[in-house]
Structure formats: C-alpha cells, structure tokens
TORKOL-4160 file (C-alpha; in steps of 0.2 Angstrom, whole numbers, padded with zeros to 4 digits, m for minus):
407
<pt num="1" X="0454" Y="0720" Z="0673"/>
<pt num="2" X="0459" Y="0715" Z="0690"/>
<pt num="3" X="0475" Y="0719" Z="0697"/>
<pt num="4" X="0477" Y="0706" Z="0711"/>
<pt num="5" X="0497" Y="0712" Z="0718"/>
<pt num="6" X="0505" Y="0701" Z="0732"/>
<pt num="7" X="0504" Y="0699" Z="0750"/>
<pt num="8" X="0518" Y="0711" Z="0752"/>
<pt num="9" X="0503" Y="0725" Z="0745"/>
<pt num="10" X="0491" Y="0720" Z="0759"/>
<pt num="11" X="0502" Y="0716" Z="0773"/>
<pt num="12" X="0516" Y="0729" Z="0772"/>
<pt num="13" X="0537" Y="0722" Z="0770"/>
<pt num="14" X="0539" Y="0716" Z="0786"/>
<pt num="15" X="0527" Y="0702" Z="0782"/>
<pt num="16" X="0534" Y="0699" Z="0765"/>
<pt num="17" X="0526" Y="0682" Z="0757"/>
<pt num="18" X="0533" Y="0676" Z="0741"/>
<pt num="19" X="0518" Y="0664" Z="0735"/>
<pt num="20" X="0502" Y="0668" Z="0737"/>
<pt num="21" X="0492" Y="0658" Z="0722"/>
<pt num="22" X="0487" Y="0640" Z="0725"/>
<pt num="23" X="0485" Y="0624" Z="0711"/>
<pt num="24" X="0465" Y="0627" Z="0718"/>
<pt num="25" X="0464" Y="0646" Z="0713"/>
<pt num="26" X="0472" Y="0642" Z="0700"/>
<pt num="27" X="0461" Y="0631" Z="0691"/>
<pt num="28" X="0446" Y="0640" Z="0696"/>
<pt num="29" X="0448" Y="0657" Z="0693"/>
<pt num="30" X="0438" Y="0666" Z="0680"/>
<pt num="31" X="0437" Y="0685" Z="0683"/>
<pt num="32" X="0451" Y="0693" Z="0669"/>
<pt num="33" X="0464" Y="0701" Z="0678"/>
<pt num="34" X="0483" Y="0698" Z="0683"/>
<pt num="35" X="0489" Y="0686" Z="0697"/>
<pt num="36" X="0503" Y="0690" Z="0705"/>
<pt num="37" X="0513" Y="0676" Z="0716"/>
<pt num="38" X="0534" Y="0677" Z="0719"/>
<pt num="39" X="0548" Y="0679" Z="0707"/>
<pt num="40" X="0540" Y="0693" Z="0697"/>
<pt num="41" X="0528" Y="0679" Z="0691"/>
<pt num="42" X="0509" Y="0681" Z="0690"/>
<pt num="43" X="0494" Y="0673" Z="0680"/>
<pt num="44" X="0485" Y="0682" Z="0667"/>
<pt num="45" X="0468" Y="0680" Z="0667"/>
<pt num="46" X="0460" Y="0686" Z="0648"/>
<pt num="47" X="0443" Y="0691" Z="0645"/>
<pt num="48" X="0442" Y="0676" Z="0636"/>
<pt num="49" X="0445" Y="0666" Z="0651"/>
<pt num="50" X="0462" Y="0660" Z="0645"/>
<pt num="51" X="0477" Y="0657" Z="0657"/>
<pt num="52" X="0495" Y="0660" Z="0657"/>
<pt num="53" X="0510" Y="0663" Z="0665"/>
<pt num="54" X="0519" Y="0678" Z="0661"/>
<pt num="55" X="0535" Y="0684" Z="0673"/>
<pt num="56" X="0542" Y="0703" Z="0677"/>
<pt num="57" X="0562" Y="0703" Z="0675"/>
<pt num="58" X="0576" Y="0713" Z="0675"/>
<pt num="59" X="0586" Y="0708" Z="0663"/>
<pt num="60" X="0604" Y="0717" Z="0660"/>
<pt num="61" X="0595" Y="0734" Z="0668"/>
<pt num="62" X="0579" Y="0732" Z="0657"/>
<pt num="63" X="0562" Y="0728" Z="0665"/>
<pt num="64" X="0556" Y="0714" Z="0654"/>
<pt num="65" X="0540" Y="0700" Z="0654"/>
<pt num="66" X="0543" Y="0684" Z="0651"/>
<pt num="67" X="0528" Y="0672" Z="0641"/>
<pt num="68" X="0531" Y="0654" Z="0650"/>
<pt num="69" X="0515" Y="0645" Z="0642"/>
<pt num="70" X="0495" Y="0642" Z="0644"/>
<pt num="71" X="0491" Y="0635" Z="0663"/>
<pt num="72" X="0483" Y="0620" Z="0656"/>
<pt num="73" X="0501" Y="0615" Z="0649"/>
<pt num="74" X="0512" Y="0622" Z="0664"/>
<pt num="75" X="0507" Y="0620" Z="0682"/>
<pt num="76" X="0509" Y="0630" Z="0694"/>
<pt num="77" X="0524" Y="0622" Z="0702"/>
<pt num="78" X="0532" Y="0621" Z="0685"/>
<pt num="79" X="0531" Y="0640" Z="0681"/>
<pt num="80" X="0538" Y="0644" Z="0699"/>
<pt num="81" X="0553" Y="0634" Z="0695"/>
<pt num="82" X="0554" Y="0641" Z="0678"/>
<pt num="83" X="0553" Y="0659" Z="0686"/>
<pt num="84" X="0567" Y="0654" Z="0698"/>
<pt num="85" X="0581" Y="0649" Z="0686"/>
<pt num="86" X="0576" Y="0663" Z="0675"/>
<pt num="87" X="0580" Y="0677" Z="0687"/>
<pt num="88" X="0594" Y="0665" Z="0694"/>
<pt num="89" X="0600" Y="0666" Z="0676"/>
<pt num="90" X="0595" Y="0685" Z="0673"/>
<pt num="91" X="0606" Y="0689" Z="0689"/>
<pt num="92" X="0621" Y="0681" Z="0683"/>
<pt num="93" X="0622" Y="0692" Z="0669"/>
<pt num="94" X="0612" Y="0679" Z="0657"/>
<pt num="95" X="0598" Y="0682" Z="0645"/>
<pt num="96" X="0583" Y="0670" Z="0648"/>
<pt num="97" X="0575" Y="0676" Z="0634"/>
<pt num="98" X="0590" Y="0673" Z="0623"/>
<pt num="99" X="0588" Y="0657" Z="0631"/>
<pt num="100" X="0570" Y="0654" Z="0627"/>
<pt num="101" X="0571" Y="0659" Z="0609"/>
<pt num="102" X="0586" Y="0646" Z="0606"/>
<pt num="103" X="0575" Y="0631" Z="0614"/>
<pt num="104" X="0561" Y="0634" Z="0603"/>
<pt num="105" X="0572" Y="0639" Z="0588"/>
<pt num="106" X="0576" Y="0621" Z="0590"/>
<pt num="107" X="0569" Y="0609" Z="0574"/>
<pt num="108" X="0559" Y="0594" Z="0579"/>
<pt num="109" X="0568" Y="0577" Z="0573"/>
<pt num="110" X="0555" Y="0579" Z="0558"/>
<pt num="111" X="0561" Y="0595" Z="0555"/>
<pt num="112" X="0577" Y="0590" Z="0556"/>
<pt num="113" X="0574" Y="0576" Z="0543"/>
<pt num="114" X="0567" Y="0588" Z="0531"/>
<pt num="115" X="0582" Y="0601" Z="0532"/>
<pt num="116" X="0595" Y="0586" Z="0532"/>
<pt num="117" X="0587" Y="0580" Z="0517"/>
<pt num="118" X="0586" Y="0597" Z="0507"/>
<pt num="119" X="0606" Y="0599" Z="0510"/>
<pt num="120" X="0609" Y="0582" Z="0502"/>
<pt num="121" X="0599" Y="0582" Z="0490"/>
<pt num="122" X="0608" Y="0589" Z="0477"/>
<pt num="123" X="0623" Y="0576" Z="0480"/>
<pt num="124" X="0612" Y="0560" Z="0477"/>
<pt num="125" X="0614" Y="0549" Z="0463"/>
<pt num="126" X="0595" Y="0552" Z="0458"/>
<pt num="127" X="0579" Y="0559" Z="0461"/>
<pt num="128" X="0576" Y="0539" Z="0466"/>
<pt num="129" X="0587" Y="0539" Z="0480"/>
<pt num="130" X="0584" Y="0557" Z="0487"/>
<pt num="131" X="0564" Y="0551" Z="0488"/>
<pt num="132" X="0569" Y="0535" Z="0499"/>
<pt num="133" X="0579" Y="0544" Z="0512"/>
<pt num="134" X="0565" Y="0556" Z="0515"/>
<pt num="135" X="0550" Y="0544" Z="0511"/>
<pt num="136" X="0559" Y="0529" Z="0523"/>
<pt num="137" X="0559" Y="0544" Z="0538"/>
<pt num="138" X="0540" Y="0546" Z="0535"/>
<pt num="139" X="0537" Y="0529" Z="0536"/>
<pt num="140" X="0544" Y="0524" Z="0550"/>
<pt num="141" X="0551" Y="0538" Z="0565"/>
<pt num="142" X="0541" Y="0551" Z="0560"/>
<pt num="143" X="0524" Y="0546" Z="0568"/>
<pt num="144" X="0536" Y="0538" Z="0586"/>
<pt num="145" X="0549" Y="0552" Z="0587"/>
<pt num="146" X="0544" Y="0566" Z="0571"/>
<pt num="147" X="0538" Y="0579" Z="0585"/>
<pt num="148" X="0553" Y="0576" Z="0595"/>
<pt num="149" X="0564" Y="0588" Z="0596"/>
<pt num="150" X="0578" Y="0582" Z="0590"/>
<pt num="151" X="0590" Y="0587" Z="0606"/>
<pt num="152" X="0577" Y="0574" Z="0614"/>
<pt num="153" X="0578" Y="0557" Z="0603"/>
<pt num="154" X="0586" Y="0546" Z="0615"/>
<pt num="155" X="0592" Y="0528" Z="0611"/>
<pt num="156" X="0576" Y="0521" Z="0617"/>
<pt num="157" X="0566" Y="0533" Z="0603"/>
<pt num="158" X="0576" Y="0523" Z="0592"/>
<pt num="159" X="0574" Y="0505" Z="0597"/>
<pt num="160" X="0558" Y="0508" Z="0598"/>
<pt num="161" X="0557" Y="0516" Z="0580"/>
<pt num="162" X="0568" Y="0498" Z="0573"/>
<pt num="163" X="0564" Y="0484" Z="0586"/>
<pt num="164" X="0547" Y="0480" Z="0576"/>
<pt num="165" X="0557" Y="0478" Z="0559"/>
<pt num="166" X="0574" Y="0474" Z="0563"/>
<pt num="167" X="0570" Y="0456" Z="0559"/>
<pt num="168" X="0556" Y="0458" Z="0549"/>
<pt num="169" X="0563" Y="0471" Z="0536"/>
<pt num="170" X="0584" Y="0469" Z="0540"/>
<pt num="171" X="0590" Y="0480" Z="0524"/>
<pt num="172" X="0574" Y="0492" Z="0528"/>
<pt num="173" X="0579" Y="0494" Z="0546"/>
<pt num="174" X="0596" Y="0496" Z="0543"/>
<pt num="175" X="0593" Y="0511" Z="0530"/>
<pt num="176" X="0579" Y="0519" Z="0543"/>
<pt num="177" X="0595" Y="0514" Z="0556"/>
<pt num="178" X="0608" Y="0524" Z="0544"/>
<pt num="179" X="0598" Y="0539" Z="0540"/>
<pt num="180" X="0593" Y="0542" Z="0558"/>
<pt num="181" X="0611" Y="0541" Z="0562"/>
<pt num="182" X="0614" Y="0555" Z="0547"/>
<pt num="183" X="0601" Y="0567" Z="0552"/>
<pt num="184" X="0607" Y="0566" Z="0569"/>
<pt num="185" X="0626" Y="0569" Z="0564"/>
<pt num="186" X="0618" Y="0585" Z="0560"/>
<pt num="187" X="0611" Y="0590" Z="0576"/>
<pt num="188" X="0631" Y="0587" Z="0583"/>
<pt num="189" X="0638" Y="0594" Z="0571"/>
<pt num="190" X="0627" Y="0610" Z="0575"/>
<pt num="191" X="0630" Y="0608" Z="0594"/>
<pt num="192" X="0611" Y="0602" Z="0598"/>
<pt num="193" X="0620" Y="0586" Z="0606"/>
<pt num="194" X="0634" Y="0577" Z="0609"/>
<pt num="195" X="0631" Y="0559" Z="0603"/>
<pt num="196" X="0622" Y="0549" Z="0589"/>
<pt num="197" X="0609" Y="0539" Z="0599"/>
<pt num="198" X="0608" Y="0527" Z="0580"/>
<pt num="199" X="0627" Y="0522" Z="0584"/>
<pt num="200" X="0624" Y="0519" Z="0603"/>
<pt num="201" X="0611" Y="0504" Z="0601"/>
<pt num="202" X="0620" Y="0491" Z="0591"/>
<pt num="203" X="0620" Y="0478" Z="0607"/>
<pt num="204" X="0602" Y="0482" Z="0608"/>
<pt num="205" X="0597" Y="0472" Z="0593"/>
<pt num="206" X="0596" Y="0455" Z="0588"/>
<pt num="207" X="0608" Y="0449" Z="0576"/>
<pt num="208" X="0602" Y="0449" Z="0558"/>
<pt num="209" X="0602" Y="0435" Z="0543"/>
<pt num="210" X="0613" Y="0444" Z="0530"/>
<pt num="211" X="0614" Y="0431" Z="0519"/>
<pt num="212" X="0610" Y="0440" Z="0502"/>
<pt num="213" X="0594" Y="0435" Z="0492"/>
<pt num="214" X="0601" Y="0433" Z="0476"/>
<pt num="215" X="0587" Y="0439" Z="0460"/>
<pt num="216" X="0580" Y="0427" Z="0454"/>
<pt num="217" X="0585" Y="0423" Z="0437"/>
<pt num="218" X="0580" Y="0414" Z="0425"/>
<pt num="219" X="0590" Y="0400" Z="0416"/>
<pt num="220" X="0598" Y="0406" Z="0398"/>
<pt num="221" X="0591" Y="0390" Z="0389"/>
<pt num="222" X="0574" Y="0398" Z="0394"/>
<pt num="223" X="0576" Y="0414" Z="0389"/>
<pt num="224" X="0570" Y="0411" Z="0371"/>
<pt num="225" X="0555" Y="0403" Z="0380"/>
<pt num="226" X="0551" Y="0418" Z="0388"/>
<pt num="227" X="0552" Y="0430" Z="0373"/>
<pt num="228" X="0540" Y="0417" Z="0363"/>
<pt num="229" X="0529" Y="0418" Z="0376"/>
<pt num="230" X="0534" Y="0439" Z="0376"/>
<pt num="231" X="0531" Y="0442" Z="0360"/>
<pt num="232" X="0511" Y="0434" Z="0361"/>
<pt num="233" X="0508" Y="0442" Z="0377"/>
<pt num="234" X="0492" Y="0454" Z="0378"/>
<pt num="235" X="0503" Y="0467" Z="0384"/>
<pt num="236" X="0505" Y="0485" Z="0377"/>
<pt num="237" X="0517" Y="0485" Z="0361"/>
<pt num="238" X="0530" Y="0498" Z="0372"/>
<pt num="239" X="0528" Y="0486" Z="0386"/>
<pt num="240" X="0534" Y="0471" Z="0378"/>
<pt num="241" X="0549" Y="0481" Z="0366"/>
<pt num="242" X="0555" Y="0489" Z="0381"/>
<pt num="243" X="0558" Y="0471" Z="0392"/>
<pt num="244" X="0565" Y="0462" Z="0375"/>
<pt num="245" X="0576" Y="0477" Z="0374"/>
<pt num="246" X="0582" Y="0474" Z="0392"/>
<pt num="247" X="0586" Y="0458" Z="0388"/>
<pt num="248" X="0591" Y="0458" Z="0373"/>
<pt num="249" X="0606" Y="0472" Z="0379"/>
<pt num="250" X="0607" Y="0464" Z="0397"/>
<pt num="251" X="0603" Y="0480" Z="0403"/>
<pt num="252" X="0596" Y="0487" Z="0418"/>
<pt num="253" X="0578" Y="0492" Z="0422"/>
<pt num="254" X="0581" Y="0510" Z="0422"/>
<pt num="255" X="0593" Y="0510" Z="0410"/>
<pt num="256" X="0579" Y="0504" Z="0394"/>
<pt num="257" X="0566" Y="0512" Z="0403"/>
<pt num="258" X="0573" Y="0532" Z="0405"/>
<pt num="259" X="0583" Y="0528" Z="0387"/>
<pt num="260" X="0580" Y="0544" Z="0375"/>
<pt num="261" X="0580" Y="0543" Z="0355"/>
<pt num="262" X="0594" Y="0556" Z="0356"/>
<pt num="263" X="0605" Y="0542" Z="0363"/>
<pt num="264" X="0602" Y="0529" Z="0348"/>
<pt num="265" X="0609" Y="0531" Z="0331"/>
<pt num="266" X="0599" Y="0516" Z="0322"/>
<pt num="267" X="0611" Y="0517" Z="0308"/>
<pt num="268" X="0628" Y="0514" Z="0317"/>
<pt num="269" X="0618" Y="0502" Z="0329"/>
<pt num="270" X="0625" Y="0512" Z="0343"/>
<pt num="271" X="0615" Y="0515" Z="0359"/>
<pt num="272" X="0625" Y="0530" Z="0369"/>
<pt num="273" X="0621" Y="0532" Z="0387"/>
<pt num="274" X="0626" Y="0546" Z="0395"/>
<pt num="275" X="0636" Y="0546" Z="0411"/>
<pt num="276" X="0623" Y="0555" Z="0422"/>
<pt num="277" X="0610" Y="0538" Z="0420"/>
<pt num="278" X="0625" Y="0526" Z="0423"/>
<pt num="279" X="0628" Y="0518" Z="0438"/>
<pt num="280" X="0649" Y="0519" Z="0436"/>
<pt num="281" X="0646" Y="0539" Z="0431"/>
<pt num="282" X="0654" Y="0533" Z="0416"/>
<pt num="283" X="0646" Y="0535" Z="0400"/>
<pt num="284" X="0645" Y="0518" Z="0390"/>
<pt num="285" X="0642" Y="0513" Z="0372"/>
<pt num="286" X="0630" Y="0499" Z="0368"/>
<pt num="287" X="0634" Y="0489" Z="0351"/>
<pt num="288" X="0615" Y="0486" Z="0347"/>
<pt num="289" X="0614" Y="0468" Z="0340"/>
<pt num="290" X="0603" Y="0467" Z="0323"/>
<pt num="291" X="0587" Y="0461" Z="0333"/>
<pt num="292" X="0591" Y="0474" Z="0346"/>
<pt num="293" X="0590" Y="0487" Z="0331"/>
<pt num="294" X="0574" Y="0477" Z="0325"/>
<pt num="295" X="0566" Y="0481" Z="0342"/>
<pt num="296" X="0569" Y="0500" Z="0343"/>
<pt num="297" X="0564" Y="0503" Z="0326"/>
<pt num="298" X="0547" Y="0497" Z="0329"/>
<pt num="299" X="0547" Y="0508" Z="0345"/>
<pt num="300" X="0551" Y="0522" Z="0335"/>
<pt num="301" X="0534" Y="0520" Z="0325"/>
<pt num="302" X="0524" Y="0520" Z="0341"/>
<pt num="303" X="0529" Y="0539" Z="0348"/>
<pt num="304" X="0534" Y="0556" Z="0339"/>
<pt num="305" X="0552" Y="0548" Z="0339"/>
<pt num="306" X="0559" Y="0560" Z="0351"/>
<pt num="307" X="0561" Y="0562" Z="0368"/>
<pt num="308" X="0559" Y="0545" Z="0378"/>
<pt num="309" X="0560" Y="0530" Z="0371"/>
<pt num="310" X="0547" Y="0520" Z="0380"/>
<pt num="311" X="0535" Y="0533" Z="0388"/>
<pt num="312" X="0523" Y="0528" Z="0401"/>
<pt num="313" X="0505" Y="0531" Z="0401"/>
<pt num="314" X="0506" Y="0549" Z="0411"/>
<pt num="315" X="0514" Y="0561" Z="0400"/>
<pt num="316" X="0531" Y="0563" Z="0401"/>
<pt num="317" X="0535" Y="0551" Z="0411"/>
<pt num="318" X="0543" Y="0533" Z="0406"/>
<pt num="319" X="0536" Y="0517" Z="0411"/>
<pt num="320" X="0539" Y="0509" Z="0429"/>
<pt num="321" X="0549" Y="0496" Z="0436"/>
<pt num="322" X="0532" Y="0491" Z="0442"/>
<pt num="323" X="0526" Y="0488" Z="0425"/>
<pt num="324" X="0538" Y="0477" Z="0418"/>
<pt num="325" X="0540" Y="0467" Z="0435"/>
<pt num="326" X="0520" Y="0463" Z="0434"/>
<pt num="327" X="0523" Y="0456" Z="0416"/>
<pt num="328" X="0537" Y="0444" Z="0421"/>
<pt num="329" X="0525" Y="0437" Z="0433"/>
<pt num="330" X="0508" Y="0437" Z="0423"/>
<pt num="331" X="0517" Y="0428" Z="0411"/>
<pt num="332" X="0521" Y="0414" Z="0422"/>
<pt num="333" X="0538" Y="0418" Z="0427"/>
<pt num="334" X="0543" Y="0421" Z="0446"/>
<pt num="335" X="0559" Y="0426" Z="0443"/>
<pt num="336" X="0567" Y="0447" Z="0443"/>
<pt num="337" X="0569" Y="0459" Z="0428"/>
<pt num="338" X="0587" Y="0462" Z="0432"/>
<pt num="339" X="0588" Y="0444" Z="0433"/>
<pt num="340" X="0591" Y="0440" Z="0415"/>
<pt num="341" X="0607" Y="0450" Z="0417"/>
<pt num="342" X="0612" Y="0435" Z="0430"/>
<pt num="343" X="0605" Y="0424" Z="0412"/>
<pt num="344" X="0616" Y="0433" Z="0402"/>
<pt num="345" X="0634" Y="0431" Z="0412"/>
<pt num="346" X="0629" Y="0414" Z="0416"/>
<pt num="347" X="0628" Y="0411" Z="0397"/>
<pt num="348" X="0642" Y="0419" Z="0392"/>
<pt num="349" X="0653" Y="0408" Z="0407"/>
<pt num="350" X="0645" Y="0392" Z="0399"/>
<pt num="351" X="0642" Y="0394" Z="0383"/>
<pt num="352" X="0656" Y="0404" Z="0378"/>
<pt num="353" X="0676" Y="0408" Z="0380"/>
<pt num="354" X="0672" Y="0425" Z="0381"/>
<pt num="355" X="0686" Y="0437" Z="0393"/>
<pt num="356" X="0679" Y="0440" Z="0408"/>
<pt num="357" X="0683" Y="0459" Z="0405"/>
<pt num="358" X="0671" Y="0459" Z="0390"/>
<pt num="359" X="0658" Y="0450" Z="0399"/>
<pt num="360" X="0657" Y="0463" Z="0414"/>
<pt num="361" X="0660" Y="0479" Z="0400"/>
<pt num="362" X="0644" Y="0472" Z="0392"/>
<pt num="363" X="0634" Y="0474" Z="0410"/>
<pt num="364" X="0643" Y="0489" Z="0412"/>
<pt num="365" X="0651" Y="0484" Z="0426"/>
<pt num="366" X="0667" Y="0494" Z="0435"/>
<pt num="367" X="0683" Y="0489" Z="0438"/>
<pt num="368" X="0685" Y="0490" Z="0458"/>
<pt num="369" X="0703" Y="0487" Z="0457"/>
<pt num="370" X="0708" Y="0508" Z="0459"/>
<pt num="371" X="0728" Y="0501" Z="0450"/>
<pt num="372" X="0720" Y="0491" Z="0437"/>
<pt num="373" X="0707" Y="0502" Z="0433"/>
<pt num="374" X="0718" Y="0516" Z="0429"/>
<pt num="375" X="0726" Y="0504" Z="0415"/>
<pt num="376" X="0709" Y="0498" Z="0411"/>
<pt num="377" X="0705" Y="0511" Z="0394"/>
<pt num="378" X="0697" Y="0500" Z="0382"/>
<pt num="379" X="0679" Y="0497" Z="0384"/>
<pt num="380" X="0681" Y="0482" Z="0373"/>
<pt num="381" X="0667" Y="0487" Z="0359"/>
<pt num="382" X="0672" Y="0477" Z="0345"/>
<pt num="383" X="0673" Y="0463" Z="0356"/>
<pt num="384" X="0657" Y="0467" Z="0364"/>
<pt num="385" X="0647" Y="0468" Z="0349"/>
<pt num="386" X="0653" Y="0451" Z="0344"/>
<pt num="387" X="0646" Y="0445" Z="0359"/>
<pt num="388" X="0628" Y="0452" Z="0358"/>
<pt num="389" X="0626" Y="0446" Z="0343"/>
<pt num="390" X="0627" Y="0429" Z="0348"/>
<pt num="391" X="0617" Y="0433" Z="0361"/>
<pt num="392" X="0604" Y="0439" Z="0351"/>
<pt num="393" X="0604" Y="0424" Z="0342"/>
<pt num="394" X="0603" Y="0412" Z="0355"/>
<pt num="395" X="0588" Y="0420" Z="0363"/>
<pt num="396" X="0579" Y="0425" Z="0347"/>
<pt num="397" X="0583" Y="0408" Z="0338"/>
<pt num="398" X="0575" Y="0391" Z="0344"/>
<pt num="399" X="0589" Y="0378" Z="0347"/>
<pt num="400" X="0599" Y="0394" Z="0350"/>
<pt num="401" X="0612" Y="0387" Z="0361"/>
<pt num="402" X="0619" Y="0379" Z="0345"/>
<pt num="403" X="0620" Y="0394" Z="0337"/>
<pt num="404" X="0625" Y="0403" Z="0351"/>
<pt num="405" X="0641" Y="0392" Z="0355"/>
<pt num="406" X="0658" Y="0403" Z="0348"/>
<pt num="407" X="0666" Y="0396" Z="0332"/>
C-alpha cells in the first residue's frame, strides 16, 4: 500500500504544512494506501476502494488510532475538526476514545423506548397495558424520532410526533405525549439530558375537547329486548353465554371473558374472582343469580369444564373484546358492551331503593374516600345477591320491570 506522509516528509521542518489533502483528492482517489493531512489524521484508502478517516494520538503517553467514520459520511472539514478537539482533549489529560465509546454507547429514543418498557413491565396491571405503552411508541415516534438518539429528541421531534393527532385522537395523543415524557425521564435520570422535551411543549398545542364520551348504553327496559334477540342470534353458543353472562352479573368485558371454572362453585352460586383480574386489586365475590347459574352450566357442557370459561377459537386463548363488541352491533345495537353496566346502575337508581353502597359493590366499584374506606369491610353479599336476582328477573322476564320493582 501507499504510504503518502505530509509535507513536512518532502519539504523538511522549516517548511512545516499541516494540511495537505484537498475535498478533490479526496473524492477521487483510488490507489490503497494511507493519507496523511494535519493533527495526526490521514485517509485510508482499502484495497477495496473504501475510505476513511482514522487519526494517530497520544493519549495519556500511549500512541493510539482513532476510527472517525467512512468519507462518504464525514467530510474532510468535519474529520479535521474532529481531529482538533480530540487531541485538544487528549492533551488535557482527557480520553477521546472514552469519549467516543460513551456517545455511541448512547441508545437511540427507540432503544430507549424498548429498555424503558422492559423495567416497567413487571409493574403494570396487565399484559394489556404493557402492550399499549410499547405498541402506542411504535405507532406513532418511532418512524419521526425512533433513530434519534435520545440525547437529540428536541421539542420540535415531539410536536412534530403529536401536532398531526392532537386534535384528531386527544386521549391517543396524550398517552403518546405521557409515555414520551416517561422514557425520556429515564434518559435524565441517567444523565443523557437535562430536561423533558414532552413537559416543555404544552403552549405549543391546541387546546383539546375533554369533554368525556360517555359508553353508549343501552336503556334497562331494553335489555330484555336485546337478550330475546341474543338468545336467536346465529352466533356461537360460547359467544352468546359469555355476553348474557356480562350482563346478567353487570360485569366487565375482561372480567366474563378471562373467567376460569376454578372460580365458580355452581352449587353455592358463587362466582370468586381473584384479586390479580380485578380492577380494585381486591378480590370480589359474585352471588350468581339462578339464570346466571343457568348460563354457566350450559357453558360447562361446551368445554372439558376446566381451565377458561369461554375459550376463544385459538387454543388457550379466551374470546376478545373484539368478538362481543361485533355482536352487539350485528344485532342492531349501536351501543358498548360495558354499557349495560351504565343499564344496570340506572335501573337499580329508578327502579329500586337499593343503597348506593350495594349498587357500586355489585360493579365492584371502590370506595375513593381513603377514611371511609378503611371503615368500609362489608362487601354487602347478602344484599347483593338480593339485588341480582331481581335483576335477573327483570331482564330475563318480559314485563320485567314489574317484576323487577322491590317489594
């Protein structure tokens, strides 16, 4: 290979030039060798006909070379001033390639992401949750700021990232907006920056409609309507038992549909969830109303009676949100699944004189007051078994809303 030294080689030291290579020479040369120009740095030419720059340091009394990247990325001008600082660096007592290795140790905002995520997953509710955070990321910064790395996201990266759904999808945007702000909370906390460019932009954006959408429910004196037109349904026998079981027990969703037979005990008409699946943390006792028993037994004759209650078509797996929702709709109905828990409190306000502490321990509902909580023991069964049986009869009986009515 050719071993083109400096002018110093070919003029002697008292004509001493520091940079001999040109942009032009550059760009056109072919013949492998090394390049030498000032600050210890020259281009190596490969046999390949690849280019890049490499420097000669002294670094704490050890001759060292410095790789500073391929000529078509760094440009002549740039490696000088790279060279520069690095042996400004070097003779301060410094370590450039300590330096080096900390900035590309440094994780992309993508990496960043994934890394945040992985430390709090564990501490998530469920595996539901832990999916959004990382899932909401890919969606919507990863392709506009993913390769940034994450010392570089400014708060222009992140208006950019939110400005096209910050109207469009509000409660969207504003989780993108939060978990941006949490993954970059990290990269303070590990010294990668100083400030939270997700906090710095809230003048930036338009003002949002947070009026809440309420779920669309549908009115309890049609609730025996819809289980009529349920129960003649062309959908799949798990299908339909697992909505009228949702209804019937005012449950949620996710409650019926990840509901194991080692919860129920048909002969006490107990339905037992465990705390991990409850929303409070808390585990809560259902009193299963005589229809209610009615509907699980059939469900017990579909499956091996073990394991989930309402399996889904893949293996192992209980039925989605998805399935139910589309069902409520084909049927007619433009109103939510957990909208016939909204049926169900309504009815109880109207149509009975139920407590209002029984009516929310039958949604399994929490009490928010911390003082009267810890007085609150009882979780009012007897009383809340009273009260789904009525509600099992006003739904399941035509005219129900006489029967329904208290004595």
């Amino acid at each position: 290979m050719v071993d083109v030294r400096t002018a110093i080689e070919r003029t002697g030291p008292s004509k001493r030039v520091e940079k001999v290579l040109s942009a032009a020479f550059v760009r056109t040369v072919t013949a492998p060798g090394k390049y030498f120009d000032g600050q210890g740095l020259f281009l190596k030419v490969d046999k390949s006909g690849a280019k890049r720059w490499v420097q000669r340091i002294m670094i704490r009394g050890k001759r060292t070379e410095i790789g500073m990247g391929n000529t078509s990325l760094v440009s002549l001008a740039e490696a000088r001033e790279a060279a520069l600082q690095n042996r400004k660096l070097a003779r301060a007592g410094g370590d450039p390639l300590e330096s080096k290795r900390a900035s590309e140790a440094l994780l992309t905002f993508e990496e960043a992401s994934r890394k945040v995520h992985k430390i709090h997953e564990p501490t998530w509710r469920n595996k539901k949750h832990a999916a959004q955070f990382i899932s909401t990321l890919e969606t919507y910064t990863f392709a506009r700021i993913g390769k940034l790395k994450v010392s570089e996201v400014n708060t222009a990266d992140v208006l950019a990232v939110l400005q096209p759904i910050w109207l469009e999808k509000p409660e969207t945007a504003r989780r993108v907006r939060q978990r941006i702000g949490t993954v970059m909370k990290w990269a303070v906390a590990n010294g990668w920056r100083q400030d939270n460019p997700a906090d710095a932009i809230a003048q930036a954006l338009p003002k949002q409609d947070k009026t809440q959408a309420h779920r669309k429910a549908l009115p309890y004196d049609k609730v025996f309507e819809f289980l009529d037109a349920l129960k003649t349904s062309y959908a799949g026998n798990a299908t339909k038992l697992a909505l009228e079981l949702v209804i019937l027990t005012a449950s949620r969703s996710g409650e019926v549909r990840l509901a194991e037979w080692s919860e129920i005990d048909l002969d006490r008409a107990i339905w037992t969830r465990p705390a991990h699946r409850m929303k409070s943390k808390k585990e809560h006792r259902v009193p299963l109303s005589p229809r209610a028993v009615e509907v699980l037994s059939k469900a017990h004759k579909l499956g091996p009676g073990k394991g989930l209650v309402f399996p889904g078509t893949k293996y192992g797996k209980p039925l989605s949100d998805m399935t139910l929702s589309k069902l409520t709709k084909r049927l007619g109905y433009d109103v939510d699944v957990h909208g016939f828990r909204t049926s169900f409190k309504t009815w109880t306000q109207e149509c009975t004189n139920t407590p209002r502490d029984v009516a929310e321990a039958a949604l399994a509902h929490t009490v928010k007051d911390k003082a009267e909580a810890a007085y609150a023991r009882s979780d009012f069964f007897e009383k809340r078994k009273i009260l789904m049986d009525r509600w099992a009869s006003f739904i399941t009986t035509e005219n129900g809303q006489l029967i329904g009515l208290p004595k």
